[in-house]
C-alpha positions as CSV (number, residue, x, y, z in Angstrom):
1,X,0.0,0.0,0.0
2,X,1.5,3.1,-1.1
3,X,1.7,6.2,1.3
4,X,0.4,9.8,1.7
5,X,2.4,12.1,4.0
6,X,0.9,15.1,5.3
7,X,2.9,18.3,5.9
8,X,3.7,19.3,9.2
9,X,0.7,20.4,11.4
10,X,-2.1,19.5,9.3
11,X,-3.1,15.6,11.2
12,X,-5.2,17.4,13.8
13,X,-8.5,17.6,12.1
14,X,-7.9,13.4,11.2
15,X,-6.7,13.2,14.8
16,X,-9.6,14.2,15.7
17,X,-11.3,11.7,13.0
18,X,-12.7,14.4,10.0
19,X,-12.1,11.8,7.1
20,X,-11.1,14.4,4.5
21,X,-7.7,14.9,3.4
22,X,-7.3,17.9,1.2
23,X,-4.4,18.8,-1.4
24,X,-3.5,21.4,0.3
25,X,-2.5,19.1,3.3
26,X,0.0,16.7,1.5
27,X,3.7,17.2,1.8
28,X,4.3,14.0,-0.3
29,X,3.1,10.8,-1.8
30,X,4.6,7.7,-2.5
31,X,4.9,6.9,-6.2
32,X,2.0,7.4,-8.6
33,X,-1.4,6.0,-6.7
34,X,-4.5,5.5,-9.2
35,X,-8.3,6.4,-8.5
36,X,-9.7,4.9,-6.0
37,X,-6.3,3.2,-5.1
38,X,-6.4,2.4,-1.1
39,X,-3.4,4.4,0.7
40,X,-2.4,4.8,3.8
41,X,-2.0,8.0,5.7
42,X,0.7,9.1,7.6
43,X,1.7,12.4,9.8
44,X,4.6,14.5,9.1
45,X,6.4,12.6,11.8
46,X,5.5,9.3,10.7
47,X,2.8,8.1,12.7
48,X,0.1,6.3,10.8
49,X,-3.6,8.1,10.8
50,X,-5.5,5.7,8.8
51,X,-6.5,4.3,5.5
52,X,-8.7,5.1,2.6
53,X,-9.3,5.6,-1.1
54,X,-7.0,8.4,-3.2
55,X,-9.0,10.6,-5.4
56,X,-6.1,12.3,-7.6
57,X,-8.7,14.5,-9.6
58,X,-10.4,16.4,-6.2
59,X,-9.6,19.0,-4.2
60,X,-10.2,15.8,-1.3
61,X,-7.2,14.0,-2.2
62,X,-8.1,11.2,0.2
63,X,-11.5,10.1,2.0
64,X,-10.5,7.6,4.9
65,X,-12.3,4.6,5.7
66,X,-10.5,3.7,8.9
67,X,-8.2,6.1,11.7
68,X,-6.1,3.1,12.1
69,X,-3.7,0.4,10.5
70,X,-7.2,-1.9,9.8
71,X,-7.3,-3.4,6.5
72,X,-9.7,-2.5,3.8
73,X,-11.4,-5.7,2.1
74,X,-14.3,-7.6,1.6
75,X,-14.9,-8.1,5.6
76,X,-14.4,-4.7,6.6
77,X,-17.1,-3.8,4.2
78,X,-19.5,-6.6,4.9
79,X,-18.9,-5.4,8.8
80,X,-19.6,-1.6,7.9
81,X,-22.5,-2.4,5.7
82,X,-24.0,-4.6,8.4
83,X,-23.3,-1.6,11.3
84,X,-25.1,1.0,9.5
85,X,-28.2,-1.0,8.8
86,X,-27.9,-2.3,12.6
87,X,-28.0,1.4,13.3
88,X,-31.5,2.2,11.4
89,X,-33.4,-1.6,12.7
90,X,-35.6,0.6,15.3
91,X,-36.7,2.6,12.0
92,X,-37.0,-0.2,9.9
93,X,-39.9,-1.4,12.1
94,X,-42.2,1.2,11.9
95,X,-45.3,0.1,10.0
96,X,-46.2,3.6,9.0
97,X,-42.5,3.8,6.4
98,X,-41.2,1.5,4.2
99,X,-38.5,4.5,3.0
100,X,-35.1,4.7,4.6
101,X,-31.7,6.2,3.8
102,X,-29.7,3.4,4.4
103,X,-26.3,4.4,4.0
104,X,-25.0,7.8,4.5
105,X,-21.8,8.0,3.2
106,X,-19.2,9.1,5.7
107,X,-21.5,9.4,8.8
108,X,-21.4,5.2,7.6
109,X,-17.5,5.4,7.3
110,X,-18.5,4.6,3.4
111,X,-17.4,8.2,2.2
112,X,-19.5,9.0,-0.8
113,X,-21.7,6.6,-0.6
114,X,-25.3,6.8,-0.6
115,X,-27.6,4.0,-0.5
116,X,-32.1,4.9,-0.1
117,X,-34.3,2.4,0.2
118,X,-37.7,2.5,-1.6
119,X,-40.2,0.0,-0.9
120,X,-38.3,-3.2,-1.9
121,X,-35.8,-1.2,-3.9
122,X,-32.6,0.4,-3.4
123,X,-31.1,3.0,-5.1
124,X,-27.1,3.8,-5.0
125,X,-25.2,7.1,-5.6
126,X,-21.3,6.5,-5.3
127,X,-19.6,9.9,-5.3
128,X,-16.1,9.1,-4.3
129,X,-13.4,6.8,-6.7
130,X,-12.4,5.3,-3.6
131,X,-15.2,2.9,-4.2
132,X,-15.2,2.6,-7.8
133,X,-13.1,-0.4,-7.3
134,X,-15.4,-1.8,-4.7
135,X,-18.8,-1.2,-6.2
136,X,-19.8,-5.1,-7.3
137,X,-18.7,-6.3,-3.7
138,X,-20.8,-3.9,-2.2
139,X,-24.0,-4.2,-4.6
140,X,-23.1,-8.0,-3.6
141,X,-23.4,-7.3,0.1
142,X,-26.3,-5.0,0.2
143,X,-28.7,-7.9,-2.4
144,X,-27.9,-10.3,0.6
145,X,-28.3,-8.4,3.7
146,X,-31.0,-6.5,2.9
147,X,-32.8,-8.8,0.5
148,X,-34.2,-5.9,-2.1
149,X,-35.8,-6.9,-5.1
150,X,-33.2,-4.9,-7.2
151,X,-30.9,-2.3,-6.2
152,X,-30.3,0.8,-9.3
153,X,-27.7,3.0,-9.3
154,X,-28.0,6.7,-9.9
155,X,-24.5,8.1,-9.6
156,X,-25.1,11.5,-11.5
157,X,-23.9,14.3,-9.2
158,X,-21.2,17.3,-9.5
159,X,-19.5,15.6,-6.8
160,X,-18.9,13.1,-9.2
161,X,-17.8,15.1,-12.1
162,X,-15.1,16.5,-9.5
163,X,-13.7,13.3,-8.9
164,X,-13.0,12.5,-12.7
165,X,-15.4,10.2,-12.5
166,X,-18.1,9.9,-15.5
167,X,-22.2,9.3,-14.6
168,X,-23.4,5.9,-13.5
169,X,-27.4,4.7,-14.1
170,X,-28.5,1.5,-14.3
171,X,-29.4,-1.8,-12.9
172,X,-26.8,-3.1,-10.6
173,X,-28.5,-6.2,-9.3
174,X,-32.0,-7.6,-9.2
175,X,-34.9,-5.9,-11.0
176,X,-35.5,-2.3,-12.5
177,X,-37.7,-0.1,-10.2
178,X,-40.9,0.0,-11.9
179,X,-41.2,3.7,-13.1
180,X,-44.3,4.3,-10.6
181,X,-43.2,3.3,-7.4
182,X,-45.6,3.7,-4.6
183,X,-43.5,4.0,-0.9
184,X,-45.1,4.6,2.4
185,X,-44.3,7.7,4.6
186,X,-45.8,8.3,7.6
187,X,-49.2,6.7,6.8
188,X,-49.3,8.3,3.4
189,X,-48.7,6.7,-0.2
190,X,-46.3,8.2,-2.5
191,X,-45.6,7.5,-5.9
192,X,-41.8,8.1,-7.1
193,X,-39.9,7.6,-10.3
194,X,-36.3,6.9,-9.5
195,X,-35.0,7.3,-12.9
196,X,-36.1,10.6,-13.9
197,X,-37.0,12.0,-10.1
198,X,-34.7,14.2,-8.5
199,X,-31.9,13.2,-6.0
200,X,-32.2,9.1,-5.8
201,X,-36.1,9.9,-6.8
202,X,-37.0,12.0,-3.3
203,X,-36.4,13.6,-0.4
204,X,-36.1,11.7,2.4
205,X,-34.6,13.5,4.2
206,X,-37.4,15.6,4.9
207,X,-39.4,12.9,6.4
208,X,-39.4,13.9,9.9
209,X,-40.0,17.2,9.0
210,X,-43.3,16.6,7.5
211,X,-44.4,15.2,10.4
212,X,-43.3,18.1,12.2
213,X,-44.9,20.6,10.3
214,X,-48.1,18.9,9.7
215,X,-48.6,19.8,13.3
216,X,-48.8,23.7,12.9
217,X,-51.5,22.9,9.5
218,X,-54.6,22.2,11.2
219,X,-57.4,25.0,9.8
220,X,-54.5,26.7,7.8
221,X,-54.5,27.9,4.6
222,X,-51.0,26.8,3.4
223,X,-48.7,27.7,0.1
224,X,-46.0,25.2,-0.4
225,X,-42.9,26.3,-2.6
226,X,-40.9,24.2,-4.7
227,X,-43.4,21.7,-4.2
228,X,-42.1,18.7,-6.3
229,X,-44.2,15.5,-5.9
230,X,-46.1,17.2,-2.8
231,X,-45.5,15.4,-0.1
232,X,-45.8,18.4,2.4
233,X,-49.2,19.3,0.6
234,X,-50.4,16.1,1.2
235,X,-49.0,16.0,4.6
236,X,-50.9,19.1,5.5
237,X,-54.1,18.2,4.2
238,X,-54.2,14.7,6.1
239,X,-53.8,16.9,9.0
240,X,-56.6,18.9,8.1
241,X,-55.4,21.9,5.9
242,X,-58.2,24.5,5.2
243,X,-56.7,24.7,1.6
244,X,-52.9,24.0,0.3
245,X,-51.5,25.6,-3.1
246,X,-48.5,23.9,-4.4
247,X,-45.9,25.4,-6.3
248,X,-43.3,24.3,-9.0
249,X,-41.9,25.2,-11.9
250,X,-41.7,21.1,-13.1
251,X,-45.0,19.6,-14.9
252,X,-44.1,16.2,-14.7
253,X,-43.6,17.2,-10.7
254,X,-47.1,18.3,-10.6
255,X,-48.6,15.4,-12.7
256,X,-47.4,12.8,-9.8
257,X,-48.7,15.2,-6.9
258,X,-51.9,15.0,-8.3
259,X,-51.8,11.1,-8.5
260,X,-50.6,11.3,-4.8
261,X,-53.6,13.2,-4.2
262,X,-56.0,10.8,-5.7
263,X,-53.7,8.0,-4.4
264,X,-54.4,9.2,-0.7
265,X,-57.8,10.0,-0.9
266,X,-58.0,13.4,-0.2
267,X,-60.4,16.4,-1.6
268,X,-59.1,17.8,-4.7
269,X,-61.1,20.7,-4.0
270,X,-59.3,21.9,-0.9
271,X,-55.6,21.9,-3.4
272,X,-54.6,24.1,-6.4
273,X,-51.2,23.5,-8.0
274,X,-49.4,26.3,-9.7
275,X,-46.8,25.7,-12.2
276,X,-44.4,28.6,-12.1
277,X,-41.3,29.7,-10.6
278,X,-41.5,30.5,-7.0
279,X,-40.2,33.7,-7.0
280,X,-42.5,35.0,-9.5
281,X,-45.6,33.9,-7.3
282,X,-44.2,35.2,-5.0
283,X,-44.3,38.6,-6.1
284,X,-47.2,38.5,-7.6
285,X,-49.5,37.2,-4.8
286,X,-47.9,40.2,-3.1
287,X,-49.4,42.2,-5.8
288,X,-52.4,40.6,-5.7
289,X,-52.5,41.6,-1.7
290,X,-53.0,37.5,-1.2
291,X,-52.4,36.0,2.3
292,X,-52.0,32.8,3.7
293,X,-51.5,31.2,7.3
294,X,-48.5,29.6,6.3
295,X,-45.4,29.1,3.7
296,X,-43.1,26.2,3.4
297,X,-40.2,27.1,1.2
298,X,-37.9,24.0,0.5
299,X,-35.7,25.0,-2.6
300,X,-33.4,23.3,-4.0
301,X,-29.4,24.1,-3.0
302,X,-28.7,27.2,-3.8
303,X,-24.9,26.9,-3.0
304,X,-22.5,24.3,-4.3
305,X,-19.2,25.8,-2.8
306,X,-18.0,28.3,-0.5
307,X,-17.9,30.9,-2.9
308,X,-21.6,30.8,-4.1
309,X,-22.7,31.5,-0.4
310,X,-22.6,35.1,-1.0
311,X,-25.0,34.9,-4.4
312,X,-27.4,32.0,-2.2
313,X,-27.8,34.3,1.0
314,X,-29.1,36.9,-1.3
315,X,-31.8,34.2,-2.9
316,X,-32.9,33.1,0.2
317,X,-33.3,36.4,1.8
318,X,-35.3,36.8,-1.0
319,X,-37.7,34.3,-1.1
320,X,-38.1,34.4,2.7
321,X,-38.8,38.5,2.4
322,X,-41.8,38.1,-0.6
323,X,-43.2,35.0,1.7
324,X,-43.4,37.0,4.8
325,X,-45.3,39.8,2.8
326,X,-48.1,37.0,2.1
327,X,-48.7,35.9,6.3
328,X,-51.2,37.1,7.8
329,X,-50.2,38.2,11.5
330,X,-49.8,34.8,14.1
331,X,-49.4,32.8,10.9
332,X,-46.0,30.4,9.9
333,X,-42.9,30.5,7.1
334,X,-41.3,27.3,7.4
335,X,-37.7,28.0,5.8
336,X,-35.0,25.5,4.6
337,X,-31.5,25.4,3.3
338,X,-29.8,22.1,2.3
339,X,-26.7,24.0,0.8
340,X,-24.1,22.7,3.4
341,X,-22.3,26.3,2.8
342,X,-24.8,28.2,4.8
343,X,-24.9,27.2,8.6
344,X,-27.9,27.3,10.7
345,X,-26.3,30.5,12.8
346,X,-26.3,32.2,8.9
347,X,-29.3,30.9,7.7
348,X,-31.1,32.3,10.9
349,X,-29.6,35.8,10.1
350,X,-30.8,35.4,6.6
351,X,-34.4,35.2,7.2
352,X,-34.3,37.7,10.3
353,X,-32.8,40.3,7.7
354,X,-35.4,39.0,5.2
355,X,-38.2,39.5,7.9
356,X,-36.9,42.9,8.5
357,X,-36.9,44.1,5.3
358,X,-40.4,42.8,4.9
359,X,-41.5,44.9,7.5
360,X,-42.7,41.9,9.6
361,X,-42.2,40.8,13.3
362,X,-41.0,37.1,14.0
363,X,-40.1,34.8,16.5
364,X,-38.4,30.6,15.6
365,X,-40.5,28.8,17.8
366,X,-39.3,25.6,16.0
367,X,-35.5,24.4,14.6
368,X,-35.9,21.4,11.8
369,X,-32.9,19.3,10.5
370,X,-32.6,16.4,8.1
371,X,-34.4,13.0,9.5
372,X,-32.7,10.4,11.9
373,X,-31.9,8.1,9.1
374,X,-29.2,11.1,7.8
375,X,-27.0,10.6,11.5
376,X,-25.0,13.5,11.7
377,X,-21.0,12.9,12.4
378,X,-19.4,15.1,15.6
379,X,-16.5,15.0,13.8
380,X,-17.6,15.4,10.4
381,X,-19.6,18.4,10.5
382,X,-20.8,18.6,6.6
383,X,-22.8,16.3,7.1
384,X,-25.3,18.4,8.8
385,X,-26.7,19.7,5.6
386,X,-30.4,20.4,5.9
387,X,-31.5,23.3,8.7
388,X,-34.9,25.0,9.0
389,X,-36.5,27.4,11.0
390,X,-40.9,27.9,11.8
391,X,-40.8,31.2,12.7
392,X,-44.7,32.7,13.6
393,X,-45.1,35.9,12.0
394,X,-46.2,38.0,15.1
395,X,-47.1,40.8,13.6
């Protein structure tokens, strides 16, 4: 196994066991190590700091998979694999959810990996040439401990275009997901299309969160932005939503929301969809002097990298501002962020600046955060990606 020897001073963030290893960090590395080749890392004086997979194309030269000497093969996968789903078995049995995320990446100590379950599908995204090389053990492992019908892969993120690596779709093992795939969430039935959907074909992650908010809909008229298949609209109207209005600029998007509508049962009449972009609604419901008891806004990620978190605090100051315009006083705006950029102490300061501007009064009676099946490292704080506030509009 070849080596990687970090300059002088730079161990103490893998001493204190953040699996990233940047460029900028190496003093030296022996011979020529390939993608995905497994290397071990060493401190300026020698003292060995783990092992993982080399990434010669990305800014994260090397992604460990161990903060020791342990060797990297078939067992030690088989053994992390097991762990994480061991970690997820009290969710697993909840007979309201047939939906997990399975694997997440390093919080799993499988950096770059992400594995979802639908239904009796599983869907991969590998992100990280580390485990390139290690992709057919691993589909191999997952068909037999989690006995899937078919697991697809989806591997079609920038993250993966930074590691030199080209797109990955396809069946992997098993069956093809059916292209209308109903999963279970929290009681309710959800159609999703992992080929074309966005992400692995939803948002998981947001799972806990619609349980959440579905608390504060009761007797509310509620406008959900970026909308996508509407599971917070049908969410709020199984709790009892006076009306919900749905908004996205994606057709296809609305199309399934409305099957999920008839799919659960509930009254079409109490549910508009709007295709459009949010920010132009926005506006011109303002115009329009149209209220509502509450907003959800759950855009997309509005910054990639460090640098775009100046151009993304000004879009979601934004969005938050015209949204406050539209709540009448005592009502909610329910604001997110997944951009990993923008911390929750920013994102906080974002909307109070957007409130202010709006000429509205506030108060976060509420902090929301990606669901339990998305653990979030101590020492690997990226992976706390998804914040949100529900801040009532006082006044």
């Amino acid at each position: 196994m070849l080596t990687v020897r970090l300059k002088k001073g730079r161990d103490a963030s893998l001493l204190r066991h953040h699996p990233w290893v940047f460029s900028g960090a190496i003093d030296s590395v022996e011979g020529t190590p390939e993608a995905g080749e497994l290397v071990q890392v060493i401190s300026h004086d020698q003292r060995v700091l783990g092992v993982g997979g080399y990434s010669p194309h990305s800014q994260i030269r090397v992604r460990l998979f161990s903060f020791s000497e342990s060797t990297v093969d078939e067992s030690f996968f088989r053994h992390t694999v097991s762990a994480a789903l061991a970690k997820r078995e009290p969710l697993l049995d909840d007979p309201q959810r047939n939906s997990y995320r399975l694997i997440f990446g390093e919080s799993d100590h499988l950096p770059g990996l992400v594995v979802d379950k639908y239904n009796d599908f599983l869907v991969c995204q590998y992100q990280f040439a580390g485990l390139e090389n290690w992709k057919s053990l691993l589909t191999e492992i997952l068909a037999e401990q989690t006995r899937c019908q078919g697991i697809f892969e989806k591997s079609d993120t920038a993250s993966r275009k930074r590691e030199g690596l080209a797109p990955g779709e396809g069946v992997l093992w098993g069956q093809a997901p059916p292209d209308e795939l109903v999963i279970q969430e929290n009681g309710m039935q959800l159609e999703v299309n992992i080929q074309s959907g966005q992400k692995t074909g939803f948002y998981l992650d947001q799972a806990d969160n619609r349980i959440l908010t579905s608390r504060y809909c009761t007797d509310r008229e509620v406008l959900n932005c970026f909308s996508y298949t509407g599971a917070f609209s049908i969410s709020a109207l199984a709790a009892g939503a006076s009306h919900v209005t749905s908004v996205d600029s994606s057709r296809p998007a609305l199309e399934i929301l409305q099957r999920n509508l008839q799919r659960n049962n509930l009254d079409s009449n109490l549910h508009s969809c709007e295709e459009a972009r949010v920010a132009n609604l926005l506006r011109d419901w303002h115009k329009q002097n149209r209220q509502v008891d509450m907003v959800i806004l759950d855009p997309p990620k509005f910054a990639e990298h460090k640098s775009q978190v100046m151009k993304a605090s000004r879009a979601y100051k934004d969005l938050a501002m015209q949204a406050a315009k539209l709540i009448r006083p005592g009502g909610l705006l329910v604001s997110f962020s997944c951009s990993g950029g923008i911390d929750l102490k920013l994102f906080q300061k974002i909307t109070a600046d957007a409130l202010l501007d709006a000429r509205r009064e506030g108060e976060v009676i509420q902090y929301l955060h990606q669901s339990s099946d998305h653990p979030i490292a101590l020492a690997f704080p990226e992976s706390q990606y998804l914040k949100g506030l529900v801040c009532r509009i006082v006044s």
